[in-house]
N, C-alpha and C positions, 0 to 999 in steps of 0.2 A: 542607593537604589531608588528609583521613582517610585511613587505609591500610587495604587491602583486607580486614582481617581482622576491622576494626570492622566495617565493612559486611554483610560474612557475614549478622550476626546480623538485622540490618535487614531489613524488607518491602519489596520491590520491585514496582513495579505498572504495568507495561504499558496504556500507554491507546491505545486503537487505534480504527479505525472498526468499525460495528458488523455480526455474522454475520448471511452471507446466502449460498443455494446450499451450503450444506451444509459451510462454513467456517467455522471459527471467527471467521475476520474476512476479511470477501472482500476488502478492499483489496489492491491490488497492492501497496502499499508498507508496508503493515502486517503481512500473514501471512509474508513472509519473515524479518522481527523473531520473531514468533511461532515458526515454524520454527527459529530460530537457538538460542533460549531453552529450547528442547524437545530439540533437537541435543546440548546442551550440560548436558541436566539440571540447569540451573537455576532453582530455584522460585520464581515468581510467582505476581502476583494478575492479570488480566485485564479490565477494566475499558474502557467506550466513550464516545466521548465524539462525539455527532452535531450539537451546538451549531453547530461551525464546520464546516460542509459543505468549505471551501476553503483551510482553515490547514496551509498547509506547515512548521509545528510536529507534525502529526500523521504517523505514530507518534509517541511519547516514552517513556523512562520515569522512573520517580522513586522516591526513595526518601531518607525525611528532606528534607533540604536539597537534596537531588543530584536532579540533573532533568538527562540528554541527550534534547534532542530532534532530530528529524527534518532539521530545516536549520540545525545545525550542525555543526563539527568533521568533517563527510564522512559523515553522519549516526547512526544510533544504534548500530547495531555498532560501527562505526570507534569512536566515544566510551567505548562500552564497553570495546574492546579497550584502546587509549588510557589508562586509566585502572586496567587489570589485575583488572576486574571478571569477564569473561568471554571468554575467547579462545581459540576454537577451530583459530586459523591460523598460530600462531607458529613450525611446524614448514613452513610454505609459501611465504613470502613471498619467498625466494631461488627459487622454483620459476619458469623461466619457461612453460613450458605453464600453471600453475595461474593466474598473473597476464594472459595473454592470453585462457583462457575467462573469467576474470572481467569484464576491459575488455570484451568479446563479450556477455556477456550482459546487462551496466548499459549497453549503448550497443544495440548491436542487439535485441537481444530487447526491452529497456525501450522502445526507440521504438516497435517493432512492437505492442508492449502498447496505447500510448498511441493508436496509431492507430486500432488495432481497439476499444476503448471508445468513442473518440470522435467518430473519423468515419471507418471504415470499415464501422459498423454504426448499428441505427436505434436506440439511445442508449439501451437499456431497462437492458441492465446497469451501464453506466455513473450515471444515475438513480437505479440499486436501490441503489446501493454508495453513492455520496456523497449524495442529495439526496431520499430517502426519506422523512425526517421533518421537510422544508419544505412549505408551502405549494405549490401550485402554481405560482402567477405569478411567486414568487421560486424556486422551482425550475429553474421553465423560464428563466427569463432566467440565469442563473448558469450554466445548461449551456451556453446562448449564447453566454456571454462563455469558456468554458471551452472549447469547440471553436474560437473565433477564437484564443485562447492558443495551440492544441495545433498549429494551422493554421504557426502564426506562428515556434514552435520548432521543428517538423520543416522549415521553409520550402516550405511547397504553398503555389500562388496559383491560379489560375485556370489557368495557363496551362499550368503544369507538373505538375497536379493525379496526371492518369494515369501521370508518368514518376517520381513520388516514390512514387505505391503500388508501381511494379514497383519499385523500389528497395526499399523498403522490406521486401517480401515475399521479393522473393532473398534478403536479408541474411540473413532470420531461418529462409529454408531452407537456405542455410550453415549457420545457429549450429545449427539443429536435430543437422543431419549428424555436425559434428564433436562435438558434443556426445554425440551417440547411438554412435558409434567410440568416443570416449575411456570413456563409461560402459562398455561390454557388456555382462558379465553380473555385473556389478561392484554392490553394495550401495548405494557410494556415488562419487563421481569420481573423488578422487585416493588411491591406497594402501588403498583399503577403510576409509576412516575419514573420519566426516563433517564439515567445516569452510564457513566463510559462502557459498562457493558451493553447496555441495547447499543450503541456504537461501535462498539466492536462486534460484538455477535449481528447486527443488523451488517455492517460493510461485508464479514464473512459470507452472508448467507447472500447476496446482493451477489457478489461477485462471482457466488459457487452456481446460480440460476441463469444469472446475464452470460457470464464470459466463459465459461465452463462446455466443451460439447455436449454433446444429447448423449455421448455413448459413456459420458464419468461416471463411473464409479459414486465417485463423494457427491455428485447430485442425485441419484436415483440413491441414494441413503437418508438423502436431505427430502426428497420428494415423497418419504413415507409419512413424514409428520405434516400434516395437512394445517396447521393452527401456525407452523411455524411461517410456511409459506403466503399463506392470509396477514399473518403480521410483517410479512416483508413487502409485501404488495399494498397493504395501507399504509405504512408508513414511508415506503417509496413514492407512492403516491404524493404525500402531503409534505415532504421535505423535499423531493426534488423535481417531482414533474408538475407543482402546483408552486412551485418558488417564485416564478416569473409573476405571478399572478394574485400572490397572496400580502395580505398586509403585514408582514412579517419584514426582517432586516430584508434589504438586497445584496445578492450576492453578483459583480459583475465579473464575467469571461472575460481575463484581457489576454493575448498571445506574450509568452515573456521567456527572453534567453536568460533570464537572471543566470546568475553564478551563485553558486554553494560557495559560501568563504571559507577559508578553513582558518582555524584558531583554538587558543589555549579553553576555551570556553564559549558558553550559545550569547556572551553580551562581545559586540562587539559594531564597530561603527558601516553603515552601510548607506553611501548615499544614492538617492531615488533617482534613477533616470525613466523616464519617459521615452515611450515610445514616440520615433519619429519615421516618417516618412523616409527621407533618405540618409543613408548611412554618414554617421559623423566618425571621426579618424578613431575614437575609442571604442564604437561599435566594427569598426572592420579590424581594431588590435585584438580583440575580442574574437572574432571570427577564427584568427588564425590561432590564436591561443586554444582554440576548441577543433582546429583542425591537428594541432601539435598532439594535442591529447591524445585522440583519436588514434592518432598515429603510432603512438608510444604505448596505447590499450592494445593495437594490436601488432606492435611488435612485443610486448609483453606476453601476451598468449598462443604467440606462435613459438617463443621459447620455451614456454608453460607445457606447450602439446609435444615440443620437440625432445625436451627431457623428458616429461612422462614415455616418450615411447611407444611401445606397443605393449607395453605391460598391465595397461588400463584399458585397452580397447574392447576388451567380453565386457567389462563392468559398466562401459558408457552405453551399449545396447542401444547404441540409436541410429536413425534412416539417414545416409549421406543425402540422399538423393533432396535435390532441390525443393519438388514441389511437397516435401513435407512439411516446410517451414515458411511462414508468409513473412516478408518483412516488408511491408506498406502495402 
């Protein structure tokens, strides 16, 4: 294994979904990576990858041979740390208050997330974030199949539809609460010094104010704590809308079709193409190899809808009608 000193000198490039709502990267799962990486003044590239609208490979990052991604090892933090790349938490982990808002906020808040993109609103942010640069028809069926998923891990059915929203919404006005006591008027949560929870809790609350409508739910819960929202606004301020301008690492925007590898593990060989002007014979194999895909996601989930039937349709509860869903 290389040791972390070789690394150092290496380019590391974050590949994430791409900005929207005034984000560097609106993904829930991605702008807390980003935040973690900015926390910790360590310098990257930034780079998007919208090919795979639905690859729980996404975030990653990489660098040479070294790739952690997303649904691995507990995913890219963890791997990071793991590996003595970047770690902002090594003075916490005996902490138990620091370890129970964490559990809080990867379980409740991330559920609460999940439900407010995907079915407890009419699916437009959800759409802008993942499924922007598809087609329509494959669009729309992949959010299809992507609200029965979210349906299916939170466990709402028809029956129990109303009694998992209340559920759902107490928890995360719990997490707000304690969350907003333990902050005060504090910088950051624990000791004034910031580790992968202000990164995760900051991407949460970032993403529930920017990309979330006026009429959510989980933002007019988030909007009662007033300290929490001053702490997302300064330090949004100073990590991302002050990045271009601050003496801190640079992070640069490059547009990127990378590919998600898949393999037995996150090491594995990945060589660096550069972007070019006009298409060379392995970028247009590439093209088609993502137009196959595409093809096979939705022939995939037109058989997905066609077996389900009609026996799911009270529980999807959602508007056919076109202009409820944007896609670009």
């Amino acid at each position: 294994m290389e040791q972390v000193g070789e690394r150092e000198s290496e380019e590391f490039t974050l590949i994430a979904r791409k900005p929207y709502f005034d984000l560097p990267t609106a993904c829930p799962v991605c702008l807390p990576l980003f935040i973690y990486l900015k926390l910790a003044h360590f310098p990257f590239r930034l780079s998007f990858n919208s090919i795979f609208p639905d690859s729980d490979q996404i975030p990653y990052v990489e660098s040479g041979t070294y790739v952690a991604y997303n649904n691995e090892n507990g995913g890219v933090i963890e791997r990071l740390k793991q590996d003595g790349i970047v770690d902002l938490d090594s003075e916490f982990h005996s902490v138990p208050d620091w370890v129970a808002m964490k559990a809080m906020i990867s379980s409740w808040l991330a559920d609460a997330m999940m439900y407010e993109l995907w079915v407890g609103s009419d699916g437009k942010s959800a759409c802008k974030i993942y499924y922007s640069d598809i087609s329509w028809p494959i669009g729309k069926v992949l959010f299809l199949k992507q609200v029965y998923s979210v349906k299916q891990r939170l466990g709402i059915t028809k029956d129990n539809a109303e009694q998992r929203e209340h559920e759902i919404y107490k928890r995360a006005k719990i997490a707000y609460g304690a969350l907003s006591t333990r902050l005060g008027d504090q910088n950051f949560l624990f000791d004034d010094r910031p580790s992968s929870l202000d990164a995760t809790f900051l991407g949460h609350v970032l993403v529930t104010l920017h990309a979330l409508p006026e009429t959510s739910v989980l933002r007019s819960k988030l909007l009662e704590h007033n300290n929490i929202v001053r702490y997302a606004d300064k330090l949004k301020m100073e990590l991302i809308e002050s990045s271009s301008s601050s003496s801190g690492p640079q992070i640069h925007s490059v547009p990127s079709s990378s590919t998600p590898k898949r393999g037995p593990s996150n090491w594995s060989s990945k060589p660096k193409s550069k972007p070019k002007r006009e298409k060379t014979e392995e970028e247009k194999k590439f093209k088609r190899r993502a137009k196959y895909f595409l093809a096979a996601q939705l022939l995939a989930v037109l058989l997905f809808l066609s077996v389900m039937g009609g026996s799911d349709a009270d529980d999807m509860e959602l508007d056919d009608e076109d202009e409820g869903i944007v896609y670009g």
